[in-house]
C-alpha positions, 0 to 999 in steps of 0.5 A: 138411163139407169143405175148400174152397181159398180160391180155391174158396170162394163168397159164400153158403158157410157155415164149418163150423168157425172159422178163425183167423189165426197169431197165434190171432186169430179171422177167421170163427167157425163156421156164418158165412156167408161172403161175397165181401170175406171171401174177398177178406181171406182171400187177402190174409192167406194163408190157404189153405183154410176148412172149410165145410158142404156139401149134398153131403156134409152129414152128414161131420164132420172132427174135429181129435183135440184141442179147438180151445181146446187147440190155439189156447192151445198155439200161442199159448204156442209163439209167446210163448215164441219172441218171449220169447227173441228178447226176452231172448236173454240171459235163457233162464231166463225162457223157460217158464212153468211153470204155463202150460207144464204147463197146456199140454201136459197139454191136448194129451195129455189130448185124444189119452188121451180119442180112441177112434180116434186117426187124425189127418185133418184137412187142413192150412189153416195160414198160411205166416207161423205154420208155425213155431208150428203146425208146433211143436203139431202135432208135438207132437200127431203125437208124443204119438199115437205115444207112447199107440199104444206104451203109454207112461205119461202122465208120459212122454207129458208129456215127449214132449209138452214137448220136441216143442214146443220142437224148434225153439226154437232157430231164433228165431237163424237169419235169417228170410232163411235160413228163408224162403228161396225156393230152395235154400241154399247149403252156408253157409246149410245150415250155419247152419241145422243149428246150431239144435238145438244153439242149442234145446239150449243155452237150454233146458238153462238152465232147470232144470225142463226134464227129458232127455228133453225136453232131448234132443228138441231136440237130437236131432230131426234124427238119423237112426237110420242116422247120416246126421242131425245135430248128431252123427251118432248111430246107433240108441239113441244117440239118445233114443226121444223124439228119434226119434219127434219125428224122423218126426213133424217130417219128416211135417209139413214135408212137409204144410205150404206152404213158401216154396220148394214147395207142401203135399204131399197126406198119401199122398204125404207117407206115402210118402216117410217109408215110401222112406227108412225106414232113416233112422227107428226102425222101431217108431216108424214102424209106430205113426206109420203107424197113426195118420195118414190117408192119405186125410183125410176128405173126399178124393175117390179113385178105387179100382182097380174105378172106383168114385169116392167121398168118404172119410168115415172112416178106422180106426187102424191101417188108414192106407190103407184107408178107408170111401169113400162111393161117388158115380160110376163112372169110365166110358170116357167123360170124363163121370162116372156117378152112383150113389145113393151107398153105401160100402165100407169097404176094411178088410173089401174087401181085393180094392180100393185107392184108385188115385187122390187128386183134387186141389183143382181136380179135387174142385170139379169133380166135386162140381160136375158132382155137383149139376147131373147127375141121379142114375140 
C-alpha cells in the first residue's frame, strides 16, 4: 500500500483504503478499481491523494491509529457543531450534544488506549475545503497520543480530547475571506484573526458541561510558553497543560495540511520547524510529541547516508527518526539507479546510518516506476 497524488494515479489502480469527500460522504470504498472518470472527479473535488494496492510493495500496510468510523463520526460531529453556531449564533447552549459528543471523544481515546505502538504515520490526503474540521480531529488525536505517552488518566484524556476539538470554534466568526485568504494578511486582518480564541472561549463557556481544561484549551492554544502567543501572553504554567499540548499538536498539523497560501510540508520538515522554535513550546510536551510522530511516514521512499534507497515500511514510538527501510537500490555515480533483492535495515539498531534524503511525489513514481521495468540484479 502507498499514497499516490491524484495526478499520479492511473485507470486499472485499485484503493487501498476508502477515500471520502469533507463532509464524510463515501467517493470510492476500498479495493476499487479506480478508473480514468474517477480520477477526473477526483481532482475536480480537490482531493489530493488516494491510497492504493501496489505490486511493488504489496505487503505494507499504512494503519491510521483510529478506526475510520471513529474519525468519520468525529468529523462529522465537528462540522454540525460549526454549521449549529453559524445557525444559532445566539444560542451556544445548543452547540454540544452531550451524548454524542461523549460518544465521540470516548471513540477517539478508546482507539489511541488499544495502539501498542503509537506512531502516527499516515500522510495527509485531506480537501482544503474540510481543513477546518479535519484539521479540529486530528488535533485532538495528535493531543490525546501525548496525553497517554505522559500517562495521564482516561478522565483527563477525555478533557484533552474535548477541548482540542473544539480549539477552533471560534473562527466560524471570522470572514472565509480572512481564512482563505491567498497571501498574507494584513495587520487588521492578523488582528481579527487572533480574536477566535476568545469568540471559542466565550460560546463554549455558556455551555456548563464543558469543564476547564477544555475551556482553557480553546482559549489558550495559541500561547507560547515564551510569552510571545496570544490572547494574553501568558508564560509558562500560566498556561493550562492542555492548552499547551494542543499548542505543538495545532502548529504540526497546519504545517502538514494544504492551505490556500502554500502547499503541505513533507512530516520531517514539519518536525523540524517545531524542533527550530522549541523556546515557544513546553519541552516536556514536545519530547513526548516527538515520540510519537513519523518523520518518515510508511511508505516514503528515502536516501540513507551509505546510499542505500529504500521505502520506509515502519517506524518504532520513540524513535521518530529512525525507521526500518526496505532497501531497493543503491544510489551510484550514475543517474541510473542499481537495483537489489530488496532486504531492510532497521536505523534503531544501525546508528552508524540516517536518512540524508525524503523523495518527493514526483520523484517517488519515478523511482517505483524505473523499479518495475529494470531487472533486479
Amino acid at each position: 500500500m502507498r499514497k499516490v497524488p491524484v495526478w499520479a494515479l492511473q485507470p486499472g489502480m485499485k484503493t487501498a483504503k476508502a477515500v471520502y469527500d469533507e463532509r464524510g460522504v463515501m467517493l470510492l470504498s476500498g479495493q476499487m478499481e479506480i478508473k480514468a472518470n474517477y480520477i477526473n472527479n477526483l481532482k475536480m473535488l480537490g482531493i489530493p491523494g488516494v491510497y492504493i494496492e501496489d505490486d511493488i510493495i504489496p505487503d505494507i500496510c499504512i494503519e491510521d491509529v483510529i478506526m475510520d468510523e471513529t474519525r468519520l463520526k468525529a468529523q462529522t460531529l465537528v462540522r454540525d457543531i460549526f454549521e449549529n453556531v453559524q445557525q444559532q449564533p445566539q444560542k451556544p447552549s445548543r452547540i454540544i450534544h452531550t451524548k454524542r459528543v461523549s460518544a465521540v471523544v470516548r471513540g477517539i481515546v478508546g482507539d489511541l488506549l488499544n495502539n501498542q505502538n503509537l506512531v502516527v504515520n499516515l500522510s495527509d490526503i485531506r480537501t482544503s475545503d474540510g481543513y477546518t474540521f479535519a484539521h479540529s480531529v486530528n488535533v485532538a488525536v495528535l493531543a490525546v497520543a501525548v496525553g497517554i505517552s505522559l500517562k495521564y488518566p482516561r478522565v483527563k484524556l477525555n478533557k484533552i480530547a474535548l477541548g482540542a476539538l473544539l480549539h477552533d470554534l471560534g473562527k466560524v466568526k471570522i470572514p472565509l475571506s480572512i481564512l482563505n485568504k491567498n497571501g498574507t494578511l494584513s495587520d487588521e486582518e492578523f488582528a481579527q484573526v487572533k480574536k477566535h480564541p476568545v469568540f471559542g472561549y466565550e460560546m463554549i463557556s455558556e455551555q456548563g458541561l464543558v469543564e476547564t481544561a477544555s475551556r482553557l484549551t480553546v482559549y489558550q492554544h495559541h500561547e507560547r510558553i515564551n510569552g510571545k502567543g496570544y490572547p494574553e501572553g501568558l508564560t509558562g504554567e500560566q498556561i493550562h497543560v492542555a492548552a499547551r499540548i494542543a499548542a505543538v499538536a495545532d502548529v504540526f498539523d497546519a504545517l502538514v495540511a494544504d492551505r490556500p497560501y502554500r502547499k503541505a510540508m513533507p512530516t520531517h520538515r514539519a518536525l523540524q520547524i517545531l524542533q527550530s522554535n522549541k523556546e515557544a513550546y513546553d519541552p516536556e510536551v514536545m519530547e513526548h510529541f516527538m515520540a510519537h510522530i513519523a518523520a518518515y511516514p510508511i511508505g516514503s521512499i528515502v536516501g540513507l547516508s551509505s546510499g542505500k534507497i529504500g521505502v520506509v515500511v515502519h517506524n518504532t514510538a520513540g524513535f521518530p527518526w529512525r525507521p526500518r527501510v526496505r532497501v531497493l537500490a543503491y544510489a551510484g555515480e550514475q543517474p541510473e539507479l542499481e537495483f537489489v533483492k530488496p532486504y531492510e535495515v532497521d536505523l534503531v539498531e544501525h546508528e552508524d546510518e540516517v536518512v540524508e534524503k525524503v523523495y518527493d511525489d514526483q520523484n517517488m513514481e519515478k523511482i517505483l516506476a524505473a523499479l518495475k521495468s529494470r531487472p533486479v540484479v
